[in-house]
mmCIF entry with sequence, helices, sheets and N, C-alpha, C, O atoms, coordinates in Angstrom:
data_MODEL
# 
_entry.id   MODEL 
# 
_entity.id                         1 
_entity.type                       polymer 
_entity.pdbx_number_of_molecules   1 
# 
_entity_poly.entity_id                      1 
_entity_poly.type                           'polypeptide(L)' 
_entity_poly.nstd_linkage                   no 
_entity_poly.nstd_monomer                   no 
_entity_poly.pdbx_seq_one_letter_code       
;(UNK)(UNK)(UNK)(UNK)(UNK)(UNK)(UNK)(UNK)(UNK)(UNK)(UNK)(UNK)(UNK)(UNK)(UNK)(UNK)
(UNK)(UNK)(UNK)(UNK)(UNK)(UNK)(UNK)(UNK)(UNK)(UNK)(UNK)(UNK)(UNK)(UNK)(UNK)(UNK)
(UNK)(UNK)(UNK)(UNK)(UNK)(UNK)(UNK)(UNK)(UNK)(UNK)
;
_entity_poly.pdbx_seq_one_letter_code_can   XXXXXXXXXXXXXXXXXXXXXXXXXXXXXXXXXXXXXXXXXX 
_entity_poly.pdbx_strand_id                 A 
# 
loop_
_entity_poly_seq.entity_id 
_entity_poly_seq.num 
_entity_poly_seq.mon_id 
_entity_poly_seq.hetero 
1 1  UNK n 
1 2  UNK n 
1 3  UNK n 
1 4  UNK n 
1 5  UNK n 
1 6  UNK n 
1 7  UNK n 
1 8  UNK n 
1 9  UNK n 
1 10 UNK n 
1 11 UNK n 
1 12 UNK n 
1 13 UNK n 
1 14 UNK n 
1 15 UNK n 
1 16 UNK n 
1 17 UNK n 
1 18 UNK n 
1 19 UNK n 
1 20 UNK n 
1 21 UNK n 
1 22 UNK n 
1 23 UNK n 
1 24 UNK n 
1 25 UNK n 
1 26 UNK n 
1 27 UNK n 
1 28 UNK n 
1 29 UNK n 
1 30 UNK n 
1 31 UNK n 
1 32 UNK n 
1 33 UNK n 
1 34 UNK n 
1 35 UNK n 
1 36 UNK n 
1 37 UNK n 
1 38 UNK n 
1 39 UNK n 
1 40 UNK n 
1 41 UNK n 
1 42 UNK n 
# 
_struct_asym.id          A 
_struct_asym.entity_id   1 
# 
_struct_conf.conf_type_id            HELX_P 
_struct_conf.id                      HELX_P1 
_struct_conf.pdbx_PDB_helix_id       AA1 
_struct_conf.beg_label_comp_id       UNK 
_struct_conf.beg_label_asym_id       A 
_struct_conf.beg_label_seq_id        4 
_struct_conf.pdbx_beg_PDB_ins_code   ? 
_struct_conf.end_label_comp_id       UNK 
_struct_conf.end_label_asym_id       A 
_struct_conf.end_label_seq_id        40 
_struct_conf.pdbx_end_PDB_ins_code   ? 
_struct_conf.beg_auth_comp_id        UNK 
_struct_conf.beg_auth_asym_id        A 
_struct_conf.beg_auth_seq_id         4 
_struct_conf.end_auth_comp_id        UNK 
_struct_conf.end_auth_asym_id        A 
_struct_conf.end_auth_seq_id         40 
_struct_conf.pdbx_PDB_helix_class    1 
_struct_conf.details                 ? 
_struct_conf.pdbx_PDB_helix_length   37 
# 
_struct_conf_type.id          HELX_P 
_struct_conf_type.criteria    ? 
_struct_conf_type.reference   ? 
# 
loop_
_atom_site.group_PDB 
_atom_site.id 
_atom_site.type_symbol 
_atom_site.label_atom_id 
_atom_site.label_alt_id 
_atom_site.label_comp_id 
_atom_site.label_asym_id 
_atom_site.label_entity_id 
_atom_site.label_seq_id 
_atom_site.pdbx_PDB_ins_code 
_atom_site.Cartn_x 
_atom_site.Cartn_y 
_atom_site.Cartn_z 
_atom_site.occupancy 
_atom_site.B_iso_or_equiv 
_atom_site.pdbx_formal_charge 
_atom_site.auth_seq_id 
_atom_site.auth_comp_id 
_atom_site.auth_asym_id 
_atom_site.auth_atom_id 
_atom_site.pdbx_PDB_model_num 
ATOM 1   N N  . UNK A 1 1  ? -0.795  25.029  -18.871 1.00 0.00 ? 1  UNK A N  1 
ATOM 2   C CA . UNK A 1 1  ? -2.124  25.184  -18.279 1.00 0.00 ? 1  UNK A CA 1 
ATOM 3   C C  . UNK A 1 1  ? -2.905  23.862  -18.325 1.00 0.00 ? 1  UNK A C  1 
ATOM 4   O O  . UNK A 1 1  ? -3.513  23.433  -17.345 1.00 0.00 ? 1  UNK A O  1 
ATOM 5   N N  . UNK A 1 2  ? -2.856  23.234  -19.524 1.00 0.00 ? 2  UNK A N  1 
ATOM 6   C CA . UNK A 1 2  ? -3.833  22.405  -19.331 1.00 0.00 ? 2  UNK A CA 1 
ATOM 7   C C  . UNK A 1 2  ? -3.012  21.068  -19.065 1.00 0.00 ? 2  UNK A C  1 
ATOM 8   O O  . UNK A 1 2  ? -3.706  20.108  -18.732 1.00 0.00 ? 2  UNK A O  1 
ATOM 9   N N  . UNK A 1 3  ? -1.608  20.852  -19.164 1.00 0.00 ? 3  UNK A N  1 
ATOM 10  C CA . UNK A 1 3  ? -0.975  19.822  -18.363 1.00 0.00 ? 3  UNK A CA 1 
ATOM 11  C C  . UNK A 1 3  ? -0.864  19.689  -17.120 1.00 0.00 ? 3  UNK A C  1 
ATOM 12  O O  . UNK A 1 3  ? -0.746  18.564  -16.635 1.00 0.00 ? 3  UNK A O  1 
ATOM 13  N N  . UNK A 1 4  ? -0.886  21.302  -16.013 1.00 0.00 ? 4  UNK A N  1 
ATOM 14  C CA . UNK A 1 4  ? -1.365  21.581  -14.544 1.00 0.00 ? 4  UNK A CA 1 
ATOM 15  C C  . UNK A 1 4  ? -2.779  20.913  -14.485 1.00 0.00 ? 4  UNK A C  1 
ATOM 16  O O  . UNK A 1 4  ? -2.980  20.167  -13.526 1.00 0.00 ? 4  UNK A O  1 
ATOM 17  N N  . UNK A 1 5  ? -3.549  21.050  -15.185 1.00 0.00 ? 5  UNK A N  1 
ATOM 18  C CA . UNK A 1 5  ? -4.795  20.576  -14.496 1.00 0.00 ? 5  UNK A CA 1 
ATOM 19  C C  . UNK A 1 5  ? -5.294  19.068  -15.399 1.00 0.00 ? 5  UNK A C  1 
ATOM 20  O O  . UNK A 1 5  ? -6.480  18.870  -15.662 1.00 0.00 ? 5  UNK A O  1 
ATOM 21  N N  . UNK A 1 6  ? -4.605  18.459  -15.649 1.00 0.00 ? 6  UNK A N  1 
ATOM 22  C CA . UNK A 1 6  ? -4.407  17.211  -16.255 1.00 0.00 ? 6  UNK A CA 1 
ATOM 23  C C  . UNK A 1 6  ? -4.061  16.567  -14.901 1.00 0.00 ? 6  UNK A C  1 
ATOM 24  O O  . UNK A 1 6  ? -4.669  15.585  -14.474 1.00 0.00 ? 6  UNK A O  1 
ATOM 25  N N  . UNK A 1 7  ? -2.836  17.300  -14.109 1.00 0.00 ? 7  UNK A N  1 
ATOM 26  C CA . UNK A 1 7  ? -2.066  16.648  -13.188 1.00 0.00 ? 7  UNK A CA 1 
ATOM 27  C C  . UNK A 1 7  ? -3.170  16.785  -11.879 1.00 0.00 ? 7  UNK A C  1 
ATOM 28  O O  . UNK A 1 7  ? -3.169  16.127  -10.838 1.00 0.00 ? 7  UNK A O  1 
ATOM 29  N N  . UNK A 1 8  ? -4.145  17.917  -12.319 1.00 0.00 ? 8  UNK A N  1 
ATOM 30  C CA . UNK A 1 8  ? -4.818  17.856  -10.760 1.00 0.00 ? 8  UNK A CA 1 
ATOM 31  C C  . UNK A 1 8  ? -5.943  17.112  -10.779 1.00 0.00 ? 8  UNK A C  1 
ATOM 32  O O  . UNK A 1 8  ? -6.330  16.402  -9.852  1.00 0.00 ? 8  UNK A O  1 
ATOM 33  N N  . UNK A 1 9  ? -6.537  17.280  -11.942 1.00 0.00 ? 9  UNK A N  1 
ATOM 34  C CA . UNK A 1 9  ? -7.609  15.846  -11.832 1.00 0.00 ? 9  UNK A CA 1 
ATOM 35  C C  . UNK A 1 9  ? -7.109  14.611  -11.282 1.00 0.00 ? 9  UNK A C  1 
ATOM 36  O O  . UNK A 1 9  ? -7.693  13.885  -10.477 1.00 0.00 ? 9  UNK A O  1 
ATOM 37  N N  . UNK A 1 10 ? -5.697  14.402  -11.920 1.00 0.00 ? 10 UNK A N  1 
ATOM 38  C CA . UNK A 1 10 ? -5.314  12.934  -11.956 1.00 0.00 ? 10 UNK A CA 1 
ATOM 39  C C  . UNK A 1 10 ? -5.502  12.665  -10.307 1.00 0.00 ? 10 UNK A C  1 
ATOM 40  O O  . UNK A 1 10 ? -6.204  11.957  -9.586  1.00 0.00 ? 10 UNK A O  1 
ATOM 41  N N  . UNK A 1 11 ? -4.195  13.899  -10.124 1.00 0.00 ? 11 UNK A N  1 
ATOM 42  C CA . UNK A 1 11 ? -4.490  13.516  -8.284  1.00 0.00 ? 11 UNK A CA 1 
ATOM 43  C C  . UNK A 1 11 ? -5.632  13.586  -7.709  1.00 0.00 ? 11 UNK A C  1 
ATOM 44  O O  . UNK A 1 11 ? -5.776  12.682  -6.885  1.00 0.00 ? 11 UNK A O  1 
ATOM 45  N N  . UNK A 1 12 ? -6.822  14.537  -7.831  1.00 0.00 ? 12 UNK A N  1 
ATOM 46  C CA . UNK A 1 12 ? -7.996  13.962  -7.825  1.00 0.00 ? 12 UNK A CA 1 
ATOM 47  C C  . UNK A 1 12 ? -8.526  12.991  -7.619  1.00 0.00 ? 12 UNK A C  1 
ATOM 48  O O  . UNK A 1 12 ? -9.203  12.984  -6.591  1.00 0.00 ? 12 UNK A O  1 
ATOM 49  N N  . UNK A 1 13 ? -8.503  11.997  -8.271  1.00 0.00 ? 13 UNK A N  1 
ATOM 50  C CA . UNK A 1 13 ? -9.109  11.070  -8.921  1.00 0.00 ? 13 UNK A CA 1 
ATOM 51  C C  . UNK A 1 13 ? -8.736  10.050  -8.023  1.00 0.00 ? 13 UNK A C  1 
ATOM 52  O O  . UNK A 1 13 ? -9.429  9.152   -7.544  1.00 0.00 ? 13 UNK A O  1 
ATOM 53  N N  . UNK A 1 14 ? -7.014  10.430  -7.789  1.00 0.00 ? 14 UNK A N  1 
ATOM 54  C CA . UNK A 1 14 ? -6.243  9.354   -7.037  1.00 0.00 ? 14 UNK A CA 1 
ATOM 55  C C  . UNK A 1 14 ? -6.960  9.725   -5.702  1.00 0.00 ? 14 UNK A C  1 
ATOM 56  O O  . UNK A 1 14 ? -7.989  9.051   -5.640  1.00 0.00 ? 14 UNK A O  1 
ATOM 57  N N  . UNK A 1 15 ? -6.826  10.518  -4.626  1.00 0.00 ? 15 UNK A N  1 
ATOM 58  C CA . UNK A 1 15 ? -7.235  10.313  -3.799  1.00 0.00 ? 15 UNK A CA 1 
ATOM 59  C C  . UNK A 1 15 ? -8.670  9.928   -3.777  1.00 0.00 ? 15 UNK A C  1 
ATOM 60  O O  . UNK A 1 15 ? -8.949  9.265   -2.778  1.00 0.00 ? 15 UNK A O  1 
ATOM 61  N N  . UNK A 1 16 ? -9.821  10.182  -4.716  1.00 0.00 ? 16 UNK A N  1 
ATOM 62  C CA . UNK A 1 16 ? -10.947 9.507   -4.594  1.00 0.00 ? 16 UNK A CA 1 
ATOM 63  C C  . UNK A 1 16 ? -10.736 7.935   -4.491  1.00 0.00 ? 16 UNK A C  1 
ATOM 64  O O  . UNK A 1 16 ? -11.418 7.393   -3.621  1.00 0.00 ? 16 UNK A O  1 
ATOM 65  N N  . UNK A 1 17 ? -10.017 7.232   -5.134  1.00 0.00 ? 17 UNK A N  1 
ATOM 66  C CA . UNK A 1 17 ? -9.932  5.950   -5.321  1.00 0.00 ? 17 UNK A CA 1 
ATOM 67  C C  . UNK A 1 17 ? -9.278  5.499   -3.755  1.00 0.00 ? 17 UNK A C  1 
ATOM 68  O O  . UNK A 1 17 ? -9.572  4.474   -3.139  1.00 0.00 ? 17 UNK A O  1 
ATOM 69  N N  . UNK A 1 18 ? -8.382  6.495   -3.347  1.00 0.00 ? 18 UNK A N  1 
ATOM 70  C CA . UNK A 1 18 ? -8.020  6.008   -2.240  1.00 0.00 ? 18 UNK A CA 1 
ATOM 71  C C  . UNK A 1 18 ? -9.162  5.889   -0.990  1.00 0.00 ? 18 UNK A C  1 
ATOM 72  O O  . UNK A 1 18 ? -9.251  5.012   -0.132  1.00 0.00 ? 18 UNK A O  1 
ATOM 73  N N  . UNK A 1 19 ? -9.961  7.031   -1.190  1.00 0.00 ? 19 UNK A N  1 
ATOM 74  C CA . UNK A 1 19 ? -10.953 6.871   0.118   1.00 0.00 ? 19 UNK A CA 1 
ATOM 75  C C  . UNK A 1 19 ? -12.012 5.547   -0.190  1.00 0.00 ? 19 UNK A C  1 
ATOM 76  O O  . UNK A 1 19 ? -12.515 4.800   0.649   1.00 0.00 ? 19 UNK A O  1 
ATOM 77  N N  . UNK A 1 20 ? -12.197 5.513   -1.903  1.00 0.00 ? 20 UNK A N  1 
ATOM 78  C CA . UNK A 1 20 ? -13.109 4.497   -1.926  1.00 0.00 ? 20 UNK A CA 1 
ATOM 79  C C  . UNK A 1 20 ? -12.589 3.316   -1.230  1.00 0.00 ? 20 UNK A C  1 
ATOM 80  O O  . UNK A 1 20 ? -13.287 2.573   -0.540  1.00 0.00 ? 20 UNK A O  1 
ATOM 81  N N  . UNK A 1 21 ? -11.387 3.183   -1.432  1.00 0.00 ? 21 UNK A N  1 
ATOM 82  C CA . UNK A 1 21 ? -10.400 1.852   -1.019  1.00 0.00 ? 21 UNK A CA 1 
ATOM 83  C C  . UNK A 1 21 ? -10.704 1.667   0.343   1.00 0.00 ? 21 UNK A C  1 
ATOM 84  O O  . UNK A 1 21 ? -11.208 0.630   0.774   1.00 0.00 ? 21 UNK A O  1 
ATOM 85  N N  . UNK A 1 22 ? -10.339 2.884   1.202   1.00 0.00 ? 22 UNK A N  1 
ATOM 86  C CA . UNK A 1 22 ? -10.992 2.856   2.935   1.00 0.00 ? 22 UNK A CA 1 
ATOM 87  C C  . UNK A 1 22 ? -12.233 2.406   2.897   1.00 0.00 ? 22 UNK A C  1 
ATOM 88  O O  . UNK A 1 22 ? -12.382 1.364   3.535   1.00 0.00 ? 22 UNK A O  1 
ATOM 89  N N  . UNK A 1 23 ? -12.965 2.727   2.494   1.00 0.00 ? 23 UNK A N  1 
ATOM 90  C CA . UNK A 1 23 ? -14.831 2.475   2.362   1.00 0.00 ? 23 UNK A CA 1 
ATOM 91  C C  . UNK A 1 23 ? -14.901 1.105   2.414   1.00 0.00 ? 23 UNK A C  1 
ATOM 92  O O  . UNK A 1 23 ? -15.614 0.509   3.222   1.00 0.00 ? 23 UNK A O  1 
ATOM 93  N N  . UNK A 1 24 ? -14.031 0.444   1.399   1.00 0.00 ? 24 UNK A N  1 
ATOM 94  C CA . UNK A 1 24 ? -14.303 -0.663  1.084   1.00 0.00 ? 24 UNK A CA 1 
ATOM 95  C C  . UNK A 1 24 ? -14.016 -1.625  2.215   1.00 0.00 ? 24 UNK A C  1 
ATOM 96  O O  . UNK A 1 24 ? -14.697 -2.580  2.589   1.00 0.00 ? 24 UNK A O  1 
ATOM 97  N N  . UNK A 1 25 ? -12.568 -1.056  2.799   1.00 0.00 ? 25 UNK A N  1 
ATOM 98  C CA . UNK A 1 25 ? -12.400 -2.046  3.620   1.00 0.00 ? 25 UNK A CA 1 
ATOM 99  C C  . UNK A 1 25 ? -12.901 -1.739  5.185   1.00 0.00 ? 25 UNK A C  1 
ATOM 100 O O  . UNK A 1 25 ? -12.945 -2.371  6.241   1.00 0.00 ? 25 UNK A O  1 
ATOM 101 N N  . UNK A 1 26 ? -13.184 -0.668  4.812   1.00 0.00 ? 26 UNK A N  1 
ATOM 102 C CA . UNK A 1 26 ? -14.506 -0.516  6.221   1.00 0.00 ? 26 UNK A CA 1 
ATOM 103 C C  . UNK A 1 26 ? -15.349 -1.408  5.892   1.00 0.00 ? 26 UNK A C  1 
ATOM 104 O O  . UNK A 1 26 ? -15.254 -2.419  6.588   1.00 0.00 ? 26 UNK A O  1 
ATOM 105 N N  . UNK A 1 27 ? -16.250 -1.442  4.995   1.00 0.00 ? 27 UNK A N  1 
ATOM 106 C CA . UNK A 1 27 ? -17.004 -2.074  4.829   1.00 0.00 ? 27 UNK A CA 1 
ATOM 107 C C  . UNK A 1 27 ? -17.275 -3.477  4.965   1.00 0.00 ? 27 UNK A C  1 
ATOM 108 O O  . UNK A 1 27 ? -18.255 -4.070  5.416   1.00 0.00 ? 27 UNK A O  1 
ATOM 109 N N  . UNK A 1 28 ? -15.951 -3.966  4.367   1.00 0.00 ? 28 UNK A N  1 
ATOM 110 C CA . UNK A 1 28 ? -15.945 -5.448  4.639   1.00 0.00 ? 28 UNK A CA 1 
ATOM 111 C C  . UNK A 1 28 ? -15.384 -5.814  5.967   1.00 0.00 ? 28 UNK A C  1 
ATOM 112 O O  . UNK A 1 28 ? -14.981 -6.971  6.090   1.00 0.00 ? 28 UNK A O  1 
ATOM 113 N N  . UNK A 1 29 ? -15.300 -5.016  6.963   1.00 0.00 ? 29 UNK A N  1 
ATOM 114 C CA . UNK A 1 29 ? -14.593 -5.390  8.307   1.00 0.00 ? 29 UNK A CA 1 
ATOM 115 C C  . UNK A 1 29 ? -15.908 -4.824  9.469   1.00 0.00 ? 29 UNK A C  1 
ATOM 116 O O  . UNK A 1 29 ? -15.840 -5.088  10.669  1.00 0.00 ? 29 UNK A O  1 
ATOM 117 N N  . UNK A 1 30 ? -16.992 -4.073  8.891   1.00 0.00 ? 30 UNK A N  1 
ATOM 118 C CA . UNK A 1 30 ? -18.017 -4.379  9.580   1.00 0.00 ? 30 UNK A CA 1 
ATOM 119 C C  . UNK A 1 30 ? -18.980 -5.601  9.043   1.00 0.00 ? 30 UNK A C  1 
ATOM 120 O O  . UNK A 1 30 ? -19.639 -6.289  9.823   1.00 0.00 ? 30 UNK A O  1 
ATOM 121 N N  . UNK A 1 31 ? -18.979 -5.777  7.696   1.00 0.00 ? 31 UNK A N  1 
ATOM 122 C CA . UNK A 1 31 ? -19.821 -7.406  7.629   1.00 0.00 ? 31 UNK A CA 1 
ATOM 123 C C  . UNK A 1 31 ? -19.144 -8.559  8.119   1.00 0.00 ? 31 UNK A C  1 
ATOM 124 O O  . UNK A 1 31 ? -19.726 -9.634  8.266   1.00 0.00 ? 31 UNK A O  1 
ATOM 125 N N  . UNK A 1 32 ? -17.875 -8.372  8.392   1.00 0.00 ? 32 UNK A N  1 
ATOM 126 C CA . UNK A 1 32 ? -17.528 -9.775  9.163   1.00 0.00 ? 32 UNK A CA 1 
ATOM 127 C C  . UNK A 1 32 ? -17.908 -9.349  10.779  1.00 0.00 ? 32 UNK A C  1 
ATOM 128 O O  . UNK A 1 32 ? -17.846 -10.213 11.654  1.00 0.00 ? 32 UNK A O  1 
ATOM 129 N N  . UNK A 1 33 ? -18.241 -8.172  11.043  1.00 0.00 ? 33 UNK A N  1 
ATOM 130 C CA . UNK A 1 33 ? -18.528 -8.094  12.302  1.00 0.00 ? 33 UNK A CA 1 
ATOM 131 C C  . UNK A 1 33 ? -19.833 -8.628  12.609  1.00 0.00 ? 33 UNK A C  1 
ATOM 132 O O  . UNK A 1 33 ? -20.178 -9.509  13.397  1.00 0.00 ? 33 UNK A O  1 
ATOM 133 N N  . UNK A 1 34 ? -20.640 -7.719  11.615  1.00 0.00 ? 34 UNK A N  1 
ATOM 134 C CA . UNK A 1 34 ? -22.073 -8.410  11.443  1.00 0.00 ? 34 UNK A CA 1 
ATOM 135 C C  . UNK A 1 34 ? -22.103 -9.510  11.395  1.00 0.00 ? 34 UNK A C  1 
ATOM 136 O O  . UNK A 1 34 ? -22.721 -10.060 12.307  1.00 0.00 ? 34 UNK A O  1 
ATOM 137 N N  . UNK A 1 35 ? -21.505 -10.330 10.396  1.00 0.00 ? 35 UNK A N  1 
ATOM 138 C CA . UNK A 1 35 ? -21.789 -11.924 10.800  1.00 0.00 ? 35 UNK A CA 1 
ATOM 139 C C  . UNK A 1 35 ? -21.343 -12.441 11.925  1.00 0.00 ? 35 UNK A C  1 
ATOM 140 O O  . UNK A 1 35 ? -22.080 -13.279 12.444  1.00 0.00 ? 35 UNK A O  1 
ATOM 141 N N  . UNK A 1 36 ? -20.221 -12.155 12.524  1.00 0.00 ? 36 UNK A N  1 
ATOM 142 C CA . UNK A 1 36 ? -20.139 -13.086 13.790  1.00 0.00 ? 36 UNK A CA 1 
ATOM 143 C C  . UNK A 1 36 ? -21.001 -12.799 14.371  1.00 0.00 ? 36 UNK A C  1 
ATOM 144 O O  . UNK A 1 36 ? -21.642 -13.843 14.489  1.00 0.00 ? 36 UNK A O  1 
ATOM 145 N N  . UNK A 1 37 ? -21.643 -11.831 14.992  1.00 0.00 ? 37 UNK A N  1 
ATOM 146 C CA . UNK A 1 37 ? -22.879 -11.510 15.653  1.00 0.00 ? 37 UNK A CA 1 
ATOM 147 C C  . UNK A 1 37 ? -24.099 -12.118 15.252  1.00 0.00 ? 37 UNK A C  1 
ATOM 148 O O  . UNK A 1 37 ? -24.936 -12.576 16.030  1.00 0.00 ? 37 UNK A O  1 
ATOM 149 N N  . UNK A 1 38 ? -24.184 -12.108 13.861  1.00 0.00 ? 38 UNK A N  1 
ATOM 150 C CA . UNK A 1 38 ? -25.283 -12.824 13.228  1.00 0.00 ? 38 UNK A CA 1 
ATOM 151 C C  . UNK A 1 38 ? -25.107 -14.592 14.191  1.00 0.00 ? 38 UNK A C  1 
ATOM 152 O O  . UNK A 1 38 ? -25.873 -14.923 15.096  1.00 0.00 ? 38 UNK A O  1 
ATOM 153 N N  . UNK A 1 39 ? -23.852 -15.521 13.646  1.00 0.00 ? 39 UNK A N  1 
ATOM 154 C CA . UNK A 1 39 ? -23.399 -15.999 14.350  1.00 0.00 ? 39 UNK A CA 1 
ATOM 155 C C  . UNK A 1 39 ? -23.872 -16.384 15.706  1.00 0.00 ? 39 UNK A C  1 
ATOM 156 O O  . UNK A 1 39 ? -24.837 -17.095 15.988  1.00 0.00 ? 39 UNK A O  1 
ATOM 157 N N  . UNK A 1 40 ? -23.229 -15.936 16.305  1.00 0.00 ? 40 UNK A N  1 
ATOM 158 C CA . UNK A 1 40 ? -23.241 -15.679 17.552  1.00 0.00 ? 40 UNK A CA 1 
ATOM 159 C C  . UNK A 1 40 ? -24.421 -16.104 18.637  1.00 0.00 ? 40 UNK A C  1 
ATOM 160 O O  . UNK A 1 40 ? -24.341 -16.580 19.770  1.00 0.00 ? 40 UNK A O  1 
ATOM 161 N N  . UNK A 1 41 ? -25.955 -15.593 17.514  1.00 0.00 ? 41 UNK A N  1 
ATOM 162 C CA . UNK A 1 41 ? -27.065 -15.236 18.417  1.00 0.00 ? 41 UNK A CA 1 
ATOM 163 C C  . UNK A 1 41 ? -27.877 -16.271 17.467  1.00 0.00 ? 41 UNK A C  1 
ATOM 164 O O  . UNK A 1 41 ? -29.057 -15.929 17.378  1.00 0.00 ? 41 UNK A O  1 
ATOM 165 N N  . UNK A 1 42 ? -27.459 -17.840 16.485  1.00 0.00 ? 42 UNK A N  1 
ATOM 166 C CA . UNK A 1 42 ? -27.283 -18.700 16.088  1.00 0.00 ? 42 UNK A CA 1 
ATOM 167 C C  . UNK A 1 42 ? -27.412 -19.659 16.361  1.00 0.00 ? 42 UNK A C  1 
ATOM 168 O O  . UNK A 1 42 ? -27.072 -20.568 15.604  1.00 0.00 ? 42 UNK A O  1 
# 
C-alpha cells in the first residue's frame, strides 16, 4: 500500500517536472521572440 503510492507520487511529481520543463522552454522561446521584436523596432 504505501510502496503503490510512494510510486504514484513519484510519478506525480515526475510528470510535474516534466510540464514545468515545457513552461520553461516555452518561456524562453517567447523572450527570444520578444527581443527580436524588441530589436527590431530599435
Amino acid at each position: 500500500m504505501l510502496k503503490e503510492r510512494s510510486q504514484q507520487l513519484l510519478s506525480e511529481v515526475g510528470e510535474n517536472i516534466d510540464y514545468m520543463r515545457s513552461d520553461v522552454r516555452n518561456l524562453s522561446r517567447y523572450i527570444a521572440e520578444l527581443e527580436a521584436l524588441v530589436e527590431a523596432y530599435l
